[in-house]
N, C-alpha and C positions, 0 to 999 in steps of 0.2 A: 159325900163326906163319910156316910157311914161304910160303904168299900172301902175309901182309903185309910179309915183308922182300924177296920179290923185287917187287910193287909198289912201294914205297918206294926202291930200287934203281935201279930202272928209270925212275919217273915222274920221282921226286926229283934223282938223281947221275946221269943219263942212262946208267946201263952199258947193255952190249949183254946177249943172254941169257946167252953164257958167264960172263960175269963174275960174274950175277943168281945162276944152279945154282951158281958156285963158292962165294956168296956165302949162299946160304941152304945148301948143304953143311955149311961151317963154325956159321953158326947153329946148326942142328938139332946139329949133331955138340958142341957148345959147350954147348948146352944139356941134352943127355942124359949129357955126362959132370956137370956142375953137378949133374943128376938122383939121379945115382949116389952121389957122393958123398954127398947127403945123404940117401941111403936106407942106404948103409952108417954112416953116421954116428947115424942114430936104432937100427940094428939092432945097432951097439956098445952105445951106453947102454943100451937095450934088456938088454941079454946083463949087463952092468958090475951092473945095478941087481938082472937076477935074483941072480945070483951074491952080490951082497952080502946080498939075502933071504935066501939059502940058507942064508951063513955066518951067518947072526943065528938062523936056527931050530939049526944044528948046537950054538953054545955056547950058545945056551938050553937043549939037552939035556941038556947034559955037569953 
């Protein structure tokens, strides 16, 4: 990802290199919080869906 956006950068909107590092910086840094987010977001439901199992076996006890 980060080749093809400093290619695209460079060949496409002529920046120079600093612009390219600043600019695939932000990419990569864009895309691993995106990452984030939805690996915290499956490891909620995740967690939401145990929990509701659990409480389904606890009054099935009772």
């Amino acid at each position: 990802m980060a080749f093809g956006t400093g290619y695209v950068c460079g060949e496409f909107f002529g920046f120079p290199w600093w612009q390219r590092l600043i600019t695939v910086v932000v990419v990569v840094m864009a895309l691993e919080g995106a990452n984030q987010a939805v690996g915290r977001a499956r490891a909620r439901k995740q967690a939401l869906r145990e929990a509701g199992s659990e409480a389904d076996q606890c009054s099935s006890r009772s």
